[in-house]
C-alpha positions in Angstrom: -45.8 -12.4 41.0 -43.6 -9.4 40.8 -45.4 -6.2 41.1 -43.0 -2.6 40.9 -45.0 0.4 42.1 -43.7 3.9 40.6 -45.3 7.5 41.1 -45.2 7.6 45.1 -43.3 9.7 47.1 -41.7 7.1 49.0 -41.9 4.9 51.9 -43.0 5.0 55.1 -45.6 7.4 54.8 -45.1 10.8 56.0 -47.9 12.6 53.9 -50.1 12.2 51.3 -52.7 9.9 50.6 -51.1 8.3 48.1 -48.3 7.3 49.8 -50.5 5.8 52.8 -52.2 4.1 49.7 -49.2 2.7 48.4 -47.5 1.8 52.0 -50.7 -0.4 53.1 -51.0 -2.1 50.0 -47.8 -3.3 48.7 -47.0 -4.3 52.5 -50.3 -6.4 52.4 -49.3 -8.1 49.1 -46.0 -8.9 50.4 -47.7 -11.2 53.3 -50.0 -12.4 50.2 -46.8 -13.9 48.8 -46.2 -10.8 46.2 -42.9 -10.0 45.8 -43.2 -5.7 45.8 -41.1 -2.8 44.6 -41.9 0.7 45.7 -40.0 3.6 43.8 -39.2 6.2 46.2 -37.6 9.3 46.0 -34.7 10.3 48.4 -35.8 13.7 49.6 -38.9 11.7 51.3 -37.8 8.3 52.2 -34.0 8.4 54.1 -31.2 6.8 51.6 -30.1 4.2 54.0 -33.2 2.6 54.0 -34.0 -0.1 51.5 -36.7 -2.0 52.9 -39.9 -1.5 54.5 -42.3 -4.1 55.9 -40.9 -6.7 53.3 -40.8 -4.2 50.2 -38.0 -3.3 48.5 -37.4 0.2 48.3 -35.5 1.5 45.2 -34.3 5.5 45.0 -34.6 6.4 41.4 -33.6 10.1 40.7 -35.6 13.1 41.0 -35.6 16.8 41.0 -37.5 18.2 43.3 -39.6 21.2 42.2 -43.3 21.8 42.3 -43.4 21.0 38.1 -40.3 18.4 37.8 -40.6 15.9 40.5 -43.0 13.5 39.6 -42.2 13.4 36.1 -38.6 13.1 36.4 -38.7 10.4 39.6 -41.6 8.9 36.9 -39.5 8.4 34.1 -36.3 7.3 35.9 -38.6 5.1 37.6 -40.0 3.6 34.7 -36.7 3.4 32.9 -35.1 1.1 35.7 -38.0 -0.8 35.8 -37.2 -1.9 32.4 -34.6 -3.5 33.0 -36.0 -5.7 36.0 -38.0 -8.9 35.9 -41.6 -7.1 37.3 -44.8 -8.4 35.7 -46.6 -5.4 36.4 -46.0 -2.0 37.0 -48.7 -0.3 38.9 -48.4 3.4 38.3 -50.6 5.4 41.2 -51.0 9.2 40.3 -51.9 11.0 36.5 -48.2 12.7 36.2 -46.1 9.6 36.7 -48.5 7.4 34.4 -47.9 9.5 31.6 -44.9 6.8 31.3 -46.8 4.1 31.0 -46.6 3.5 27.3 -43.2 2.8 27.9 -43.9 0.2 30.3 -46.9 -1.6 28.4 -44.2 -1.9 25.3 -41.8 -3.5 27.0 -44.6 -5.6 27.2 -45.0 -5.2 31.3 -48.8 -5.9 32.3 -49.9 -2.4 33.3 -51.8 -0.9 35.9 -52.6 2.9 36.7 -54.9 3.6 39.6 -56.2 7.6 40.0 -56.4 8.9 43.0 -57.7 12.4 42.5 -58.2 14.7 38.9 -54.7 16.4 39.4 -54.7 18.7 36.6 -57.4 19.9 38.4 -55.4 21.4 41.6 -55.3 25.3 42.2 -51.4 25.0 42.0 -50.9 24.1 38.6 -50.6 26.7 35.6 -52.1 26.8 32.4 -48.8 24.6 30.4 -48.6 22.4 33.5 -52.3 21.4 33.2 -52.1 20.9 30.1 -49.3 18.2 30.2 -51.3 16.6 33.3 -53.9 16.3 30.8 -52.1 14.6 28.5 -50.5 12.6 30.4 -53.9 11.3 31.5 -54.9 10.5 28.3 -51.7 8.1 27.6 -52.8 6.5 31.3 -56.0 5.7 30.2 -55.0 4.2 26.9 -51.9 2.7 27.9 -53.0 0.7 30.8 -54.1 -3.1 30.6 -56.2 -1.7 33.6 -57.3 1.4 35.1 -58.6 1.7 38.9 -59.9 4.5 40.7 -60.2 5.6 44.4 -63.7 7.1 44.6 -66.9 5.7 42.4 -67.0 9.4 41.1 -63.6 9.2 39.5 -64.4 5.9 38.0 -67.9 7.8 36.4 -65.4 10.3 35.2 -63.0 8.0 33.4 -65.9 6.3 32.2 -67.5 9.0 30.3 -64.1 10.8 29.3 -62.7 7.7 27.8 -64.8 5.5 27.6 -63.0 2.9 30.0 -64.0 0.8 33.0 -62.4 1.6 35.8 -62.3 -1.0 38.9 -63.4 1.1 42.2 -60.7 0.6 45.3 -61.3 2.8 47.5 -59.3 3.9 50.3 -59.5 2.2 54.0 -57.7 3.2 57.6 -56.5 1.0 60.4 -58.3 0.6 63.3 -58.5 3.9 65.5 -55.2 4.5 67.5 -56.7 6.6 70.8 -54.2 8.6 72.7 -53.9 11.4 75.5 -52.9 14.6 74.6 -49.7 13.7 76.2 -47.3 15.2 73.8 -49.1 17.4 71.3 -51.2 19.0 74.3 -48.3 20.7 75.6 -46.3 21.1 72.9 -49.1 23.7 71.2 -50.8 23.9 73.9 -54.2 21.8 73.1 -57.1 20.7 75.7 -59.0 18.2 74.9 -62.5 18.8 72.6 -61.0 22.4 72.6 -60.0 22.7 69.4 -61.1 22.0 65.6 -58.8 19.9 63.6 -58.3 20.3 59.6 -55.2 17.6 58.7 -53.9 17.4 55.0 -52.0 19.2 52.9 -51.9 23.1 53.0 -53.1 23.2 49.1 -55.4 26.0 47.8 -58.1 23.0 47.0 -58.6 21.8 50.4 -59.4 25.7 51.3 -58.0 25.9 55.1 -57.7 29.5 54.3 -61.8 29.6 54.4 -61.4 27.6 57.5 -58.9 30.4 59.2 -61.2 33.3 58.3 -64.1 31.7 59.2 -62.5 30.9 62.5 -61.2 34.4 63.3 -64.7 35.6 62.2 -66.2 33.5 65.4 -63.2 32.8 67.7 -64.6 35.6 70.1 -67.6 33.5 70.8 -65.7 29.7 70.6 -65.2 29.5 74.3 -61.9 29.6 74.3 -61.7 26.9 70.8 -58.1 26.8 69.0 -58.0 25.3 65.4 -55.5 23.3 64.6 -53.7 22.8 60.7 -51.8 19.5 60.8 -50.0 19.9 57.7 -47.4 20.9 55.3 -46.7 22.4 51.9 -46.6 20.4 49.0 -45.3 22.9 46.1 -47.3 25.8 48.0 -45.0 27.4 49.8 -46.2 31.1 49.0 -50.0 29.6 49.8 -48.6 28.5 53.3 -46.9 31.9 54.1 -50.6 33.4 53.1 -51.9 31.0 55.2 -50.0 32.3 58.1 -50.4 35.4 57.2 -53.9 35.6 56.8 -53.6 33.6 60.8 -52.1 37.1 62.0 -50.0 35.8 64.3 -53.3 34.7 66.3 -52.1 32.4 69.3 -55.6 30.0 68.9 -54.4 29.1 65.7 -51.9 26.4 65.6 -49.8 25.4 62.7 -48.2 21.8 63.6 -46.2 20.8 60.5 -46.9 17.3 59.1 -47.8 14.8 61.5 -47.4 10.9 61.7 -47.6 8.2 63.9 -48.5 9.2 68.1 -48.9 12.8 66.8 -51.5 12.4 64.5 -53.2 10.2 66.5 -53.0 12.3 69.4 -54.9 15.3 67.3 -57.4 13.0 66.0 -58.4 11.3 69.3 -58.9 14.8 71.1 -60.5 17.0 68.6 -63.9 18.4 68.9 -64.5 18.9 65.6 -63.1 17.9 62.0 -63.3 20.2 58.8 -62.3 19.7 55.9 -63.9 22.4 53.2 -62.6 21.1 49.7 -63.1 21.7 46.5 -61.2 18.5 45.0 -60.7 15.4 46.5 -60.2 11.4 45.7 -61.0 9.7 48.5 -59.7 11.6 51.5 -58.3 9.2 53.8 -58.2 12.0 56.5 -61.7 12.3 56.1 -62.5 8.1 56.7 -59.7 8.7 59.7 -61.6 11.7 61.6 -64.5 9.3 61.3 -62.8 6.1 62.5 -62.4 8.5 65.7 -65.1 9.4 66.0 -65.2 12.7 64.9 -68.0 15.3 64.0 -66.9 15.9 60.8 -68.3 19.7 58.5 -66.9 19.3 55.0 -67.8 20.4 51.5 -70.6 18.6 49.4 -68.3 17.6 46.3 -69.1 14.3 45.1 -66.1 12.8 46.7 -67.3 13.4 50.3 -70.6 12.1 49.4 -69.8 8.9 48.7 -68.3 9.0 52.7 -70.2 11.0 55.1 -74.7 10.9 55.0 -75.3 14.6 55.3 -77.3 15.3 58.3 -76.4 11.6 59.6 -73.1 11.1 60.4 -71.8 14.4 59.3 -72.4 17.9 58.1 -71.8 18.9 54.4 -72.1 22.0 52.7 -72.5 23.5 49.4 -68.4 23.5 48.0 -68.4 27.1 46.5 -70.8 28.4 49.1 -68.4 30.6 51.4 -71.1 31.8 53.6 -73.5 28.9 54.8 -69.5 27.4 55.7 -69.6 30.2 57.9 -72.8 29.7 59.1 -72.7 25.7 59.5 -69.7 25.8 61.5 -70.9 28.4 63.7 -73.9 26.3 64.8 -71.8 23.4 65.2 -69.4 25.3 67.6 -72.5 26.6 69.4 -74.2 22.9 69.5 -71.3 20.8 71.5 -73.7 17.9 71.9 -74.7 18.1 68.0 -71.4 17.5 67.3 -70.8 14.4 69.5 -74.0 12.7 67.9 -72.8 12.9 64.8 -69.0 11.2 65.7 -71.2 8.1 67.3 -72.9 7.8 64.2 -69.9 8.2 61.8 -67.8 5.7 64.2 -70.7 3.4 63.8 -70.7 3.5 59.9 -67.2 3.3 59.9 -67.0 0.1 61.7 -68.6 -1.8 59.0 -66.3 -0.4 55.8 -63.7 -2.7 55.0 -60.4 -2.3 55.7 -57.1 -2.2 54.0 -56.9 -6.1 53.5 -60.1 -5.6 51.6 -58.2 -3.6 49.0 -55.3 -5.8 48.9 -57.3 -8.7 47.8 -59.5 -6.3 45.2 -56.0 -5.3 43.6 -55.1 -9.1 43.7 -58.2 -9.7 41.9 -57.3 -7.1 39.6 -53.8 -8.4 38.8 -54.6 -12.2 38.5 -57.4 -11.0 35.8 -54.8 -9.7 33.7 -52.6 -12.6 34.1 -54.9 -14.9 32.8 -56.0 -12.9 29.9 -52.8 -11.9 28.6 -49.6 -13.5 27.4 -46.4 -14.0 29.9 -44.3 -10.5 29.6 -41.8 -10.6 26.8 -43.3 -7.9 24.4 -41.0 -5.4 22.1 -38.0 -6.3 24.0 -37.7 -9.7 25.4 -33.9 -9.3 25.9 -35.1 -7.3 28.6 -36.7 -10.0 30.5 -33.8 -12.5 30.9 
């Protein structure tokens, strides 16, 4: 079985939850005896690489701005793909998917799994939602199949278009515990000193409630420091609010993206992890903080309740509720012991959610159902298949 991923960023993950998606997955189905393509774009993964963990790694051209990147990288993506000898193309993301048709009349198997409602993100104008729209609408009517990260996307596609989506959720790898050895200098970090919010800086994931909040209470954290592990993506002017909005405040710590020892680092030494959305697929980070053991506060979107029992193993919120935010993460901060409770009882729920090899075989599942129901790929344009 050939399987060619497109709509990615690239490979090895640096950001984004899609891409961690995409990384664990195609690398599992390679050791399953899948032969796997990953698109990837050169201004994420370096040129000079070509493989990764047994996947082959093809840069198809992009341009890279905030409305032209994933549909550009999508359709040269698609194109190319054309002309190779993949079964299925697996199209992760709305934007890139609205490419699809293309692919399913070539007569390719096709597969589009949603991670998130994008045309729903605070960055996008009127004329670019509108285009995310549709391109979600030739997705879900293109696709031989349709998959979905969260149940609550699947409910969604279910009732917009009538379709039933397969529910693969996101996992993590086991927790990677580490000493502030490098990060704790670096921005200077104590352990269980600091509250952790790691994704990207996008309006949506509100960390700009998460700084004012902060500075509203930092006089009474005991010396606390918040930390944002993360970067832009498109939101450049957002992250120069952001900072702005930080006032040069020394107990608030901007680290970039983080990978790898770093991000592990943060995650193993935080006190607290927040994550205040408004929209979310799955959050990986979220299912991370948790595998850490982490007292997590984060909004009560639909999303976040399919992870974290409020009151249990976590705190939520109501999403467009700006002051009992406030309010919840001030008695956390003053309730240390609170706080630890609920990490042991999200590290014990945790433990028992399958992991990555759980949604390799689901998506093998999916693809060998589509095998045996439909003909060998030849479609429109068999010349393309020799």
């Amino acid at each position: 079985m050939k399987v060619a991923f497109i709509g990615q960023k690239g490979m090895p993950p640096v950001f984004g939850g899609v891409e961690v998606h995409v990384d664990a997955l195609s690398r599992g189905l390679v050791r399953s005896g899948v032969e796997a393509v990953v698109y990837v774009r050169n201004w994420y993964t370096p040129r000079r690489l070509k493989s990764h963990g047994g996947v082959r790694l093809i840069h198809a051209p992009t341009i890279r701005t905030k409305h032209l990147d994933a549909a550009v990288h999508g359709f040269f993506a698609t194109v190319h793909c054309l002309f190779t000898k993949a079964d299925i193309v697996h199209y992760h993301g709305i934007g890139p998917a609205a490419f699809s048709p293309l692919a399913r009349l070539s007569g390719r198997r096709v597969v589009v799994t949603v991670h998130r409602l994008d045309w729903a993100a605070d960055k996008w104008g009127g004329p670019a939602r509108m285009m995310l729209k549709l391109a979600e609408r030739l997705a879900a009517r293109s696709a031989h199949a349709v998959a979905a990260v969260s149940a609550d996307t699947a409910r969604y596609l279910s009732d917009r278009y009538g379709i039933e989506a397969a529910v693969i959720p996101n996992a993590v790898p086991p927790a990677g515990r580490r000493p502030l050895s490098e990060m704790g200098p670096r921005f200077g970090l104590e352990a269980r000193k600091y509250l952790l919010f790691l994704g990207r800086l996008v309006p949506e994931k509100r960390p700009d409630w998460l700084i004012r909040a902060f500075l509203e209470i930092a006089d009474r954290s005991g010396g606390m420091k918040l930390v944002l592990a993360g970067g832009a993506s498109g939101t450049e002017d957002y992250v120069r609010r952001l900072r702005n909005a930080a006032r040069g405040d020394p107990r608030i710590v901007f680290t970039g993206n983080v990978t790898g020892t770093d991000k592990e680092e943060l995650m193993s030494n935080a006190l607290l992890f927040v994550l205040p959305s408004r929209l979310e697929g799955h959050p990986i980070a979220l299912l991370e903080a948790r595998g850490y053991g982490l007292g997590c506060l984060a909004s009560d979107i639909d999303a976040h309740r399919e992870v974290v029992a409020d009151g249990v193993d976590g705190i939520l919120f109501r999403a467009d509720d700006y002051r009992e935010f406030a309010a919840a993460l001030r008695k956390l901060l003053g309730d240390p012991e609170r706080i630890r409770e609920l990490g042991r009882k999200a590290l014990e729920a945790e433990a028992s959610r399958p992991g990555w090899e759980d949604v390799v075989t689901r998506t093998l599942r999916l693809y060998r159902s589509l095998a045996a129901r439909l003909p060998k790929p030849g479609g429109l344009f068999p010349f393309l298949h020799s």
